[in-house]
C-alpha positions in Angstrom: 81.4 87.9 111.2 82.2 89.3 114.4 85.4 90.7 115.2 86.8 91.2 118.6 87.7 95.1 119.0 91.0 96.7 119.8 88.9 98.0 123.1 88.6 95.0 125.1 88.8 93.4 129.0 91.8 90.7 128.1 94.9 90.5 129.4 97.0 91.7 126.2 94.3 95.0 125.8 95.7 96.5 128.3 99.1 96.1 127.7 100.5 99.4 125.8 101.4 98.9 121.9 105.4 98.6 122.7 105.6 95.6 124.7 103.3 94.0 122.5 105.3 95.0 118.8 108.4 94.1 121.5 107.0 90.8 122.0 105.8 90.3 118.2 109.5 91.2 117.4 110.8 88.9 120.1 108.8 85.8 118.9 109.5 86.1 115.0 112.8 86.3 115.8 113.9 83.0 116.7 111.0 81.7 114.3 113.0 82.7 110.9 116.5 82.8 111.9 117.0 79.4 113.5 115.9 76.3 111.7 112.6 74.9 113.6 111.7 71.0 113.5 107.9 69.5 113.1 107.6 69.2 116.9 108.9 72.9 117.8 106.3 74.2 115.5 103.7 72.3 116.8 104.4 73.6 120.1 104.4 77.0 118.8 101.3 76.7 116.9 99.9 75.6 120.3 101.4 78.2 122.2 99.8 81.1 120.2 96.7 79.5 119.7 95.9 79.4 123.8 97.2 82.8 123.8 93.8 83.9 121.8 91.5 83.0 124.8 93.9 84.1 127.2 94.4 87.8 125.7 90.4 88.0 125.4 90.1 86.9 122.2 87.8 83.8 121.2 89.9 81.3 119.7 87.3 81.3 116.9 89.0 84.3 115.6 92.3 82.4 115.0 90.8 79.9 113.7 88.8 82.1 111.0 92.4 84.1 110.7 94.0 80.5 109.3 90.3 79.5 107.1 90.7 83.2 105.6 94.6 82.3 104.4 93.9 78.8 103.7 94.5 79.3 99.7 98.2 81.1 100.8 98.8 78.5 102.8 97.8 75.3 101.5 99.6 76.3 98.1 102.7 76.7 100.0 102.0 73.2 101.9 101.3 71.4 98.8 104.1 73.2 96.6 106.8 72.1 99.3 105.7 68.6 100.0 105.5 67.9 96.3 109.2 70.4 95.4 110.5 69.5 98.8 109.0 67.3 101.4 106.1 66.8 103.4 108.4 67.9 106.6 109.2 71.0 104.9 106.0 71.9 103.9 104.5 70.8 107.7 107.5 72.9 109.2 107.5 76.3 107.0 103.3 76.8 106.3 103.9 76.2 110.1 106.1 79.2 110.5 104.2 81.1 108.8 100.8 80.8 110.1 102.7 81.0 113.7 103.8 84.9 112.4 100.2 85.4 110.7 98.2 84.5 113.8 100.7 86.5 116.2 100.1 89.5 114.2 96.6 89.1 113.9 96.4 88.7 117.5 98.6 92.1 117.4 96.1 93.3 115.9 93.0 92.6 117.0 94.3 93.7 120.3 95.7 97.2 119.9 94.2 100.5 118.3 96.2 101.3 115.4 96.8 104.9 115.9 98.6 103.4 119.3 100.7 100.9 116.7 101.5 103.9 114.4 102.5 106.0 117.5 104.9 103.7 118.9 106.6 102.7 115.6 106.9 106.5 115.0 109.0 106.7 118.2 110.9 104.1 117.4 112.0 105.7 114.0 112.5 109.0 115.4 116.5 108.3 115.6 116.3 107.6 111.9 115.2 110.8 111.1 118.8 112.4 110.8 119.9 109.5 108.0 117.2 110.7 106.1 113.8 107.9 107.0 110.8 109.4 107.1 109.5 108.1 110.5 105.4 109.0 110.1 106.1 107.1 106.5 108.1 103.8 107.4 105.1 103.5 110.4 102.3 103.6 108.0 103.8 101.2 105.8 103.8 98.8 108.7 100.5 99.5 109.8 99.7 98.7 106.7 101.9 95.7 106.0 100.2 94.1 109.3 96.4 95.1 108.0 96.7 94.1 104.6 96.8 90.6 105.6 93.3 90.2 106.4 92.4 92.4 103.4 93.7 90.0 100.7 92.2 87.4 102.9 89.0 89.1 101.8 89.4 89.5 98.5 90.7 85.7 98.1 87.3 84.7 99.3 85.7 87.3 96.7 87.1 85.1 94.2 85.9 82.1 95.7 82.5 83.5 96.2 82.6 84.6 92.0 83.8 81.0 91.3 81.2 79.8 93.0 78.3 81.6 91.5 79.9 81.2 87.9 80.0 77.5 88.5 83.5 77.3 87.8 87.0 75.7 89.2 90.1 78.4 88.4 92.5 76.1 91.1 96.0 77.7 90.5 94.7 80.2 87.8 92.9 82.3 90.6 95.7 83.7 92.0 95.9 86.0 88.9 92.1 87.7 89.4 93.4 87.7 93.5 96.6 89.4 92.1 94.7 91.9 89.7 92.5 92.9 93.5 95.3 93.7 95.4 96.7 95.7 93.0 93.9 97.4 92.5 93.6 98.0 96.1 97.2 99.3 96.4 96.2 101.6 94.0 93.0 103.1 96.0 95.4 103.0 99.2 98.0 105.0 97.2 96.0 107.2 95.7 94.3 108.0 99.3 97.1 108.4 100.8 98.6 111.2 98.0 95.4 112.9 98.6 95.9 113.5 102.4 99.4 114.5 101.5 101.2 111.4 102.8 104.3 109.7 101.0 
C-alpha cells in the first residue's frame, strides 16, 4: 500500500501546519457541538472526501482510511441503530469518520516535526501554569498517528482469524485491545528512554 507523502505538489502541502490544525480545529468544531442531521452529514462527508483529490491526495487514500476503521465504525453503526436508531447511527459514525478522514488528510499532508512545532507554539503561554508544551504536542502528534496504527493492528487480527479459520465477531476487540496496549507500552517505554515525559 502506497501512501501519499507529507512532501507533495497539492494544494494543502504547501499550506504551513497552522492554518491547517486552524482549519482542522475550525471544522470539528461545529461537528460535535451542534447537533448535525442525516443530510448535513452527508454533505460533509462529501465535502472532505473531494478535498482528498483537491489537496493532492488520491481519494483512494480516504477511502482505504474508512476500510482500515471499518470494525470501529460499523460497531458503532450497528450498536446505535440497534440501542438507538438507524438515524443515529447514520448521523454519529458520520461524524466521526468526517473528523477521522479530516485528520488523516491532516496528516498525510504535513511533516510532523512541522505539527509538533506549531502545537509547541501554541502551548508556549501555558508554560507559566505549569503545561509542559514539548509534552502536551507529542501527545497530540501521537493522538492524530495512532489512528492509523490501531487501524493496523485491527487488520492483524483479522488477518490471524483468517488463517486460524476462525470467527471472534465482538470478542476481537479484546486481542485488538491487548495490541494497543502493548504498543503504548513500546511508545512509553521509547519515549522514557530519550528522556521525554
Amino acid at each position: 500500500m502506497i501512501v501519499p507523502s507529507p512532501v507533495g505538489a497539492g494544494l494543502l502541502h504547501g499550506v504551513p501546519a497552522g492554518p491547517k490544525l486552524a482549519g482542522l480545529a475550525i471544522a470539528a468544531l461545529p461537528l460535535t457541538l451542534f447537533p448535525q442531521g442525516p443530510l448535513s452529514i452527508a454533505v460533509c462527508l462529501a465535502t472532505v472526501l473531494a478535498l482528498y483529490p483537491i489537496a493532492g491526495v488520491p481519494l483512494s487514500a480516504a477511502v482505504t482510511e474508512l476500510w482500515r476503521l471499518r470494525a470501529v465504525l460499523l460497531v458503532l453503526a450497528i450498536a446505535l441503530a440497534v440501542f438507538v436508531s438507524p438515524v443515529a447511527a447514520w448521523v454519529s459514525t458520520g461524524r466521526v469518520a468526517v473528523l477521522l478522514l479530516l485528520a488523516a488528510l491532516l496528516t498525510l499532508t504535513t511533516r510532523m516535526s512541522d505539527l509538533l512545532a506549531v502545537l509547541q507554539r501554541l502551548l508556549c503561554p501555558l508554560r507559566r501554569v505549569g503545561v509542559d508544551p514539548e509534552a502536551v504536542s507529542m501527545a497530540v502528534s501521537l493522538t492524530l498517528t495512532m489512528v492509523p496504527v490501531v487501524a493496523g493492528l485491527a487488520q492483524r487480527v483479522r488477518d490471524a482469524e483468517r488463517a486460524r479459520g476462525v470467527r471472534l465477531g465482538v470478542r476481537g476487540v479484546v486481542p485488538l485491545l491487548v495490541l494497543t496496549l502493548r504498543h503504548a507500552d513500546q511508545v512509553g517505554d521509547a519515549l522514557a528512554a530519550r528522556g521525554v515525559g
